[in-house]
C-alpha positions as CSV (number, residue, x, y, z in Angstrom):
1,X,24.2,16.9,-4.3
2,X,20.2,16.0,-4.9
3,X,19.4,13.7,-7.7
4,X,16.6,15.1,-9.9
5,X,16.1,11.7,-11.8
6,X,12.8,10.7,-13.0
7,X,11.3,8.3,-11.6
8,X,9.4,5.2,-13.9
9,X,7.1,3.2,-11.4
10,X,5.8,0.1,-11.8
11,X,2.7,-0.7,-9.4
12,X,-0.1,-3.4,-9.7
13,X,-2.4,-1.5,-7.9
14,X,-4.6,1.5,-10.1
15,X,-3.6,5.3,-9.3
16,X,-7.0,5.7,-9.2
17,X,-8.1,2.1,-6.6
18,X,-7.8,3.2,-2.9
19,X,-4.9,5.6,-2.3
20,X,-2.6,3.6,-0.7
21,X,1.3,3.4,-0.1
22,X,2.2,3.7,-3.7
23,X,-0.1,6.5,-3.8
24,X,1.7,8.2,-0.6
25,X,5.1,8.2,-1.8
26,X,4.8,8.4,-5.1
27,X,2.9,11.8,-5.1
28,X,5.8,12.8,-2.9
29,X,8.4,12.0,-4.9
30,X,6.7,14.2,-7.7
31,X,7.3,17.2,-5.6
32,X,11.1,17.8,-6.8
33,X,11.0,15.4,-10.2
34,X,9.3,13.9,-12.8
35,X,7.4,10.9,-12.2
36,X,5.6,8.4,-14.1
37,X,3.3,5.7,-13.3
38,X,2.9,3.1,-14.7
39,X,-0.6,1.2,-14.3
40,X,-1.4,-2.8,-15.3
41,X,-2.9,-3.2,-18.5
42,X,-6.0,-2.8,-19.6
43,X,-7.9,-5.3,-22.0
44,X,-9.9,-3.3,-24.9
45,X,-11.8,-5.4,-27.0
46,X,-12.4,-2.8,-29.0
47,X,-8.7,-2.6,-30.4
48,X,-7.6,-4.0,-33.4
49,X,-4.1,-6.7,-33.5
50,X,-1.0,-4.5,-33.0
51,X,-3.4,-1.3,-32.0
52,X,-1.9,-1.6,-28.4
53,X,-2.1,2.1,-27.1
54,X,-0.7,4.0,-24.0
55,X,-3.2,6.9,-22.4
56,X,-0.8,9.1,-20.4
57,X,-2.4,11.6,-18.0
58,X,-1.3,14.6,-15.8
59,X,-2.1,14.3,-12.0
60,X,0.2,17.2,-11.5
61,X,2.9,19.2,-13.5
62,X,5.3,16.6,-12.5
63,X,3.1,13.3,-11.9
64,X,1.9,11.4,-15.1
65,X,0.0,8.4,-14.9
66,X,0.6,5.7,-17.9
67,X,-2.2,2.8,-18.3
68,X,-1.4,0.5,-21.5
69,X,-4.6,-0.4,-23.3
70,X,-4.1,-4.0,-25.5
71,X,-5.9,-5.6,-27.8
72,X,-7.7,-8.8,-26.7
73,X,-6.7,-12.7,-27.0
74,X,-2.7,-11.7,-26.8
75,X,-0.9,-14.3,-24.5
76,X,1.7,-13.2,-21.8
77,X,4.5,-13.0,-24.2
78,X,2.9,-11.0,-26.6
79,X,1.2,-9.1,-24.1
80,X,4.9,-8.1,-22.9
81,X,6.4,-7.0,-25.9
82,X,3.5,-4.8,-26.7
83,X,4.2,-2.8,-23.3
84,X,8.0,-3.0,-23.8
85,X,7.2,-1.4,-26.9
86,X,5.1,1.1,-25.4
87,X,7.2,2.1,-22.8
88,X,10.1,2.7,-24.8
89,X,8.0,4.8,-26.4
90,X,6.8,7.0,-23.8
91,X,10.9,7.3,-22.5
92,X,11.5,8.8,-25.8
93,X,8.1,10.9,-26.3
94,X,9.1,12.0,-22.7
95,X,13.1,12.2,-23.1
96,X,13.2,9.7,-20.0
97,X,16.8,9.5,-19.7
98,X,18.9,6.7,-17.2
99,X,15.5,7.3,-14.4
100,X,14.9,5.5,-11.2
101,X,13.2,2.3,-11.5
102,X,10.9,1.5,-9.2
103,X,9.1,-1.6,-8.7
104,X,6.1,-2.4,-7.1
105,X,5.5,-5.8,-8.8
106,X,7.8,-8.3,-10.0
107,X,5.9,-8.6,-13.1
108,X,6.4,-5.8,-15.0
109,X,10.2,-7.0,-15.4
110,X,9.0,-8.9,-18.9
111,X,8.5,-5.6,-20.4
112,X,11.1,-3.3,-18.3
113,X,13.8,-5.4,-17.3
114,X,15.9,-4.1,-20.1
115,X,15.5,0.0,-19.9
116,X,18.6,2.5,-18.5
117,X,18.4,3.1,-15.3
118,X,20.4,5.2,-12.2
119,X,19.2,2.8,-9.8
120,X,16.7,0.2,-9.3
121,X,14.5,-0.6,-6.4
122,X,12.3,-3.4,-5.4
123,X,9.5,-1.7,-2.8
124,X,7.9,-4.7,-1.6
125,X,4.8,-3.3,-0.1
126,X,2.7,-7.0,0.5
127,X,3.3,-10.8,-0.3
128,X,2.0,-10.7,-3.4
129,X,2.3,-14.2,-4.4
130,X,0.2,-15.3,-1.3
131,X,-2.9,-13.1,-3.0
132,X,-6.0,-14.9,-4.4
133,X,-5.3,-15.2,-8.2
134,X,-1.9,-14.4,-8.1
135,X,0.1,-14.8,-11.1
136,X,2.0,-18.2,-11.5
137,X,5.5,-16.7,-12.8
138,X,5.2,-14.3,-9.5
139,X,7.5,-16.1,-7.6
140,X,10.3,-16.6,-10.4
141,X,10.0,-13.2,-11.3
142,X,10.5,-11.9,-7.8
143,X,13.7,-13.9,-7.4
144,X,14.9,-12.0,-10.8
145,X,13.9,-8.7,-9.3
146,X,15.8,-9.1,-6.2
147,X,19.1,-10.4,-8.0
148,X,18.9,-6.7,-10.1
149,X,17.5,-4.6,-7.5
150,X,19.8,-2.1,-6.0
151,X,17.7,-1.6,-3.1
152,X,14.8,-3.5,-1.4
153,X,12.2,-2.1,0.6
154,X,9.9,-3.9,3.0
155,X,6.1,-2.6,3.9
156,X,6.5,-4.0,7.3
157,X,8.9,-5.7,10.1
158,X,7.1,-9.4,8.6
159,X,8.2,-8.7,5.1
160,X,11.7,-7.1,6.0
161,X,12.1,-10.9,8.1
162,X,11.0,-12.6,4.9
163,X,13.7,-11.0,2.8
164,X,16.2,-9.9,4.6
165,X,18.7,-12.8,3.9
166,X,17.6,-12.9,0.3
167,X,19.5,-9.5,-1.0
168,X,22.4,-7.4,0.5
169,X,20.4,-4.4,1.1
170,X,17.2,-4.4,2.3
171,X,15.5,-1.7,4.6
172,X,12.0,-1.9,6.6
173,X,9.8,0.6,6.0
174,X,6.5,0.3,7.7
175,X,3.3,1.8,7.0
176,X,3.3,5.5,7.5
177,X,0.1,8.2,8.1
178,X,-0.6,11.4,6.9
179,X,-1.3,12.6,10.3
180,X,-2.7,16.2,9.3
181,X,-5.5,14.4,7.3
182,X,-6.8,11.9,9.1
183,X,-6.4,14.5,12.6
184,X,-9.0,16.5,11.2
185,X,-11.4,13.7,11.7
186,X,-11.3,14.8,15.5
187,X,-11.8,18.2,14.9
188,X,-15.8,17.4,15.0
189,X,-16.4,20.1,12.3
190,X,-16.7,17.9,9.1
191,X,-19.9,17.9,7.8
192,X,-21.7,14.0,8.2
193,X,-21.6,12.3,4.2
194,X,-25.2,11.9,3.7
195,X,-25.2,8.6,3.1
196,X,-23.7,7.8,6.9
197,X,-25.7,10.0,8.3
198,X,-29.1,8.0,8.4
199,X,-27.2,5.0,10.0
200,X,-27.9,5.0,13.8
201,X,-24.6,4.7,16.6
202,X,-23.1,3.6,17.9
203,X,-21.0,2.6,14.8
204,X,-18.0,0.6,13.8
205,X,-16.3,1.2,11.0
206,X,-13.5,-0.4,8.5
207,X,-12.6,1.5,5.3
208,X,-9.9,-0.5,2.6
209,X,-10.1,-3.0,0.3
210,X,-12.8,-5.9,0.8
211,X,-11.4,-9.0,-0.1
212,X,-10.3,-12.7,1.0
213,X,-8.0,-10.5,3.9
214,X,-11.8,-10.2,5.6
215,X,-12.7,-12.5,7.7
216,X,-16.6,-12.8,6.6
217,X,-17.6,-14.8,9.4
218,X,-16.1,-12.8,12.3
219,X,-17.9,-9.8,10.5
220,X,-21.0,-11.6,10.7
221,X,-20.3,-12.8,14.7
222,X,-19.8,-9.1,15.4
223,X,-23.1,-7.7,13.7
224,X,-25.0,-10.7,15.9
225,X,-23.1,-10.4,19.1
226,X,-24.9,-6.9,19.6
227,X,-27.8,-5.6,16.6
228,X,-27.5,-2.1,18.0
229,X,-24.2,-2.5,16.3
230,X,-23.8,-0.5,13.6
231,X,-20.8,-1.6,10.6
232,X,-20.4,0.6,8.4
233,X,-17.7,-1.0,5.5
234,X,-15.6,1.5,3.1
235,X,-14.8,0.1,0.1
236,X,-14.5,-1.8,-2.9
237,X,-15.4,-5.5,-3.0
238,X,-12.4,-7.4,-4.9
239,X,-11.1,-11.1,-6.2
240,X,-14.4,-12.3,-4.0
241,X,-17.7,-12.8,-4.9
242,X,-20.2,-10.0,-3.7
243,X,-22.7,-12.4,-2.9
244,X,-20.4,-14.2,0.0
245,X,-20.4,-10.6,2.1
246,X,-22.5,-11.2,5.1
247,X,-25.9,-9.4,5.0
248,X,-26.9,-8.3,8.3
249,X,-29.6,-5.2,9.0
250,X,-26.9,-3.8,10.8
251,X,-24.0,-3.9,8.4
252,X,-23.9,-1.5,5.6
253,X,-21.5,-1.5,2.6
254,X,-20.9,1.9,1.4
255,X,-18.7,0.8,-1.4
256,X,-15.4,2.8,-2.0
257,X,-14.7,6.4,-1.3
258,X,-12.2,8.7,-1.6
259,X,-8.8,9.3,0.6
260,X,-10.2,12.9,0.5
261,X,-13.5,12.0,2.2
262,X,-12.1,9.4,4.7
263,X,-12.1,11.6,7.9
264,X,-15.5,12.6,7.4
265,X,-16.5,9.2,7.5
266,X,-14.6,8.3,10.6
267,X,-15.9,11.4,12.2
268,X,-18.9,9.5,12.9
269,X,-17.5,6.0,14.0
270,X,-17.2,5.1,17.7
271,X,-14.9,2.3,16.9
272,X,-12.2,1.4,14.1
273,X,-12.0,-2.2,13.2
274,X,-9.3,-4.4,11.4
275,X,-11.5,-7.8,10.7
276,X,-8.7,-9.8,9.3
277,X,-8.6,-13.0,8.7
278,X,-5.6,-15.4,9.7
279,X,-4.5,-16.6,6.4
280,X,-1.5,-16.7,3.8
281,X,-2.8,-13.8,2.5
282,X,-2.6,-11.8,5.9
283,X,0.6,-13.3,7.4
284,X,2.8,-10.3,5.6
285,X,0.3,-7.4,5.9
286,X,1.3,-3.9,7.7
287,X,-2.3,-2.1,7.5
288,X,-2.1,1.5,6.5
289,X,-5.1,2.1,8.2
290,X,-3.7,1.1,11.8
291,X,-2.2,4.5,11.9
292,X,-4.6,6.5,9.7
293,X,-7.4,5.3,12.8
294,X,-5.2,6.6,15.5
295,X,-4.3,9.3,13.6
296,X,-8.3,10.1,13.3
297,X,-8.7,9.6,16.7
298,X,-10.4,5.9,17.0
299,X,-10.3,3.1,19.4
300,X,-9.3,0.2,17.1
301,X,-10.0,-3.2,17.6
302,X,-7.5,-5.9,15.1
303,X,-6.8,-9.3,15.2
304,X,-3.8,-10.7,15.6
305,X,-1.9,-9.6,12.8
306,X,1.7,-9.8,13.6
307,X,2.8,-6.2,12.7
308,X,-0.2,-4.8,14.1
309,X,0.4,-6.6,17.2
310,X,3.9,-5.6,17.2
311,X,4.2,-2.2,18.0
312,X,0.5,-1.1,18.6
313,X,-0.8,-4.1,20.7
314,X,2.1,-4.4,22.6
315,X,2.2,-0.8,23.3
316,X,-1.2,-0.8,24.2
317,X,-2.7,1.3,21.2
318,X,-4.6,-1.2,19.6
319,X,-7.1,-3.7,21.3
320,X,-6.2,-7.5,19.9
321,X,-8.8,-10.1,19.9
322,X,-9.5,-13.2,17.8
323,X,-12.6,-14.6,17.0
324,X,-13.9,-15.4,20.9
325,X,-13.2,-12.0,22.0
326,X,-13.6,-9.5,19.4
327,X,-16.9,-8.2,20.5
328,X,-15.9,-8.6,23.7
329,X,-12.7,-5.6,23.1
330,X,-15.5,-3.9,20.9
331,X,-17.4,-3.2,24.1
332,X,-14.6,-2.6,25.7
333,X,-13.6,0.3,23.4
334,X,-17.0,2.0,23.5
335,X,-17.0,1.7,27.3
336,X,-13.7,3.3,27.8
337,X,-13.2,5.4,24.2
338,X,-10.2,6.9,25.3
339,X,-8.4,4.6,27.3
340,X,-5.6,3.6,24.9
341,X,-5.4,7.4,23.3
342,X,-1.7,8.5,24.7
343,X,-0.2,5.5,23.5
344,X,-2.0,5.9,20.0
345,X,-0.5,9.4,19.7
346,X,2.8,8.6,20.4
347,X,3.0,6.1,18.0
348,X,1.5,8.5,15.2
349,X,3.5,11.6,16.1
350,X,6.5,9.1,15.7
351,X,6.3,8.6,11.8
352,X,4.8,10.4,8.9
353,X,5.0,9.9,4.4
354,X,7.0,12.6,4.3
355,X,10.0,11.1,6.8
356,X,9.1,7.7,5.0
357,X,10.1,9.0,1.7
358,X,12.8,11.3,2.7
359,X,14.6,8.4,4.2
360,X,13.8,6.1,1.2
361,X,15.2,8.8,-1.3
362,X,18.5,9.4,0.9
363,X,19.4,5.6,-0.1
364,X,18.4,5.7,-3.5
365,X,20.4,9.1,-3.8
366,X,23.4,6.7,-2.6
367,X,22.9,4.4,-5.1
368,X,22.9,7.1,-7.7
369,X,26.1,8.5,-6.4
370,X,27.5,5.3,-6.7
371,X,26.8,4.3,-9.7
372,X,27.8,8.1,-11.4
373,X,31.6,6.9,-10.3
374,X,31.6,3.6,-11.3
375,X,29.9,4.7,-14.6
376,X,27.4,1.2,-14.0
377,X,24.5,1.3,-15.9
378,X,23.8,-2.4,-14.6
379,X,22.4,-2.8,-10.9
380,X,25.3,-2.6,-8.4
381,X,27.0,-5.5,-6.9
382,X,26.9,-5.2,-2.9
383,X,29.5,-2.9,-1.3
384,X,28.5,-3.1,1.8
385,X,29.3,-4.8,4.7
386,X,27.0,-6.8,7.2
387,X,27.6,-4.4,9.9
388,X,27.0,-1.3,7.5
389,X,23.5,-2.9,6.3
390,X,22.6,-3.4,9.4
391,X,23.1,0.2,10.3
392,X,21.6,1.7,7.4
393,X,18.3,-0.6,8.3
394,X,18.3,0.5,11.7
395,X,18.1,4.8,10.6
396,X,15.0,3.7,8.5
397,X,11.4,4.3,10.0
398,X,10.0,2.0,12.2
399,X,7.4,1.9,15.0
């Protein structure tokens, strides 16, 4: 029997930033039941002491997005007991009954750690302690997380490594691709965005978030290895200063985009690149864009991430190159444009969001099941054995 709980989801990342994993599956998940949510707050000076609001908007019938708005100068603990305040609240406005918690950051347990629930998860998408400006109680409050968490789920094979030993059920669950999307960038029939258009090819292109993940200087090597280069650099610059971005005649920075308007972009691209740096910040990553590139039909050039170089580079879909050789794979790619396209295609017709989350709400459905016998409205003590863990990891996507 289906579970048709709502779902309450906790993400540090904006509905509205670039539409990302969160973004992927929680869209899906809307398809068959309520779900909510629920954005970092915002600080309005313009609000008055104990004004703290909650703006609730519709995406969909079923999808709402939540953003608390509070009042400025309110510390951490004050700033939590506003939003507990508000989201009990919107559980009653909404008649939110026992739903699915689901947690994207640890954080928002100061305000939600004490609501109903049918099951809690813990989908750990990145490292988010290792990113610049990271909150100081992250760590602590992650350790809480996973001790309530019915379920963990990892963004990559890295992550899954990392907390595999530290809860009795936790599941890989790698970056996924909306293959139909990003295929249509092949199709050669989109019309050029005007603002690409004027840039001369051969171009190379990167579209996500622009922060300390990019390495700056190998972005500058690769603009001076070869000035007919063209890098053309989708979106948003964040947590670093604008005015540390390379500036090159031959790079260009677009600024952000939308998910909808992606394909058209990489219509025009020659080569896909992932510029990332080696750092604490980068050790955990699984790029949505590895697949979304492939997907489009683009010879991509990475550096050695681990879980991009496990399955891609080893399965010769992806060209891996640190800082010596980078340009050195970019010409490569251009010479020989389809040289690594069967193994790419493979890989993508392998995995898609929509087996990601199917396989994501099968466990949770477990859980629920579970719990309706035992009549626990506290997260589950393990059941499980090693062996049956082990299984249940193995069924889950992975590339």
């Amino acid at each position: 029997m289906k579970s048709t709980a709502d779902v309450v989801c906790f993400s540090h990342l904006r509905w509205d930033f670039v539409f990302q994993r969160p973004n992927h599956l929680i869209s899906r998940c809307a398809l068959e039941r309520r779900a909510f949510f629920w954005e970092e707050p915002i600080v309005d000076p313009s609000l008055p002491p104990g004004g703290a609001r909650l703006d609730i908007r519709a995406v969909t019938g079923t999808l709402r997005v939540a953003t608390p708005r509070l009042p400025a100068g309110l510390d951490a603990e004050a700033a939590e007991r506003e939003q507990r305040r508000l989201l009990d609240a919107m559980m009653a406005e909404h008649a939110i009954r026992a739903p699915v918690l689901w947690f994207y950051t640890p954080m928002a347990l100061g305000f939600a750690a004490h609501a109903p629930a049918c099951a809690v998860v813990y989908d750990c998408m990145d490292e988010l302690s290792a990113f610049l400006g990271a909150p100081p109680a992250l760590v602590a409050r992650e350790a809480e997380l996973l001790q309530r968490a019915d379920l963990v789920f990892t963004g990559g094979r890295s992550l899954y490594e990392a907390k595999r030993l530290r809860h009795a059920r936790v599941y890989p669950f790698p970056s996924s691709v909306d293959r139909a999307h990003f295929f249509r960038a092949r199709v050669g029939r989109l019309a050029e965005p005007a603002d690409q258009a004027e840039i001369p090819r051969p171009r190379l292109g990167y579209c996500g978030v622009i922060d300390e993940r990019i390495d700056l200087a190998l972005l500058a090597a690769i603009a001076e290895a070869e000035p007919s280069w063209q890098i053309v650099m989708l979106g948003p610059v964040v947590k670093i200063d604008p005015a540390s971005l390379p500036q090159r005649r031959n790079i260009h920075y677009l600024g952000q985009r939308s998910y909808a308007d992606l394909p058209a972009y990489l219509t025009g691209w020659s080569v896909a690149l992932m510029p990332f740096a080696q750092n604490d910040a980068t050790r955990y990553i699984s790029p949505t864009k590895t697949l979304e590139y492939l997907a489009a039909g683009k010879p991509v050039v990475s550096t050695p991430i681990r879980d991009v170089v496990t399955p891609y580079g080893e399965r010769g879909a992806v060209r891996i190159a640190d800082r010596t050789t980078f340009a050195r794979q970019i010409a490569a790619a251009l010479a020989a444009p389809g040289a690594m396209s069967l193994a790419a295609d493979a890989l993508v017709a392998r995995t898609s969001w929509d087996r990601t989350w199917r396989e994501m709400w099968s466990l949770v459905e477990g859980v629920v099941r579970r719990r309706a016998r035992s009549g626990a409205e506290a997260p589950l003590p393990p059941t499980e054995t090693a062996d049956e863990s082990a299984e249940g990891r193995r069924s889950c996507s992975t590339i």
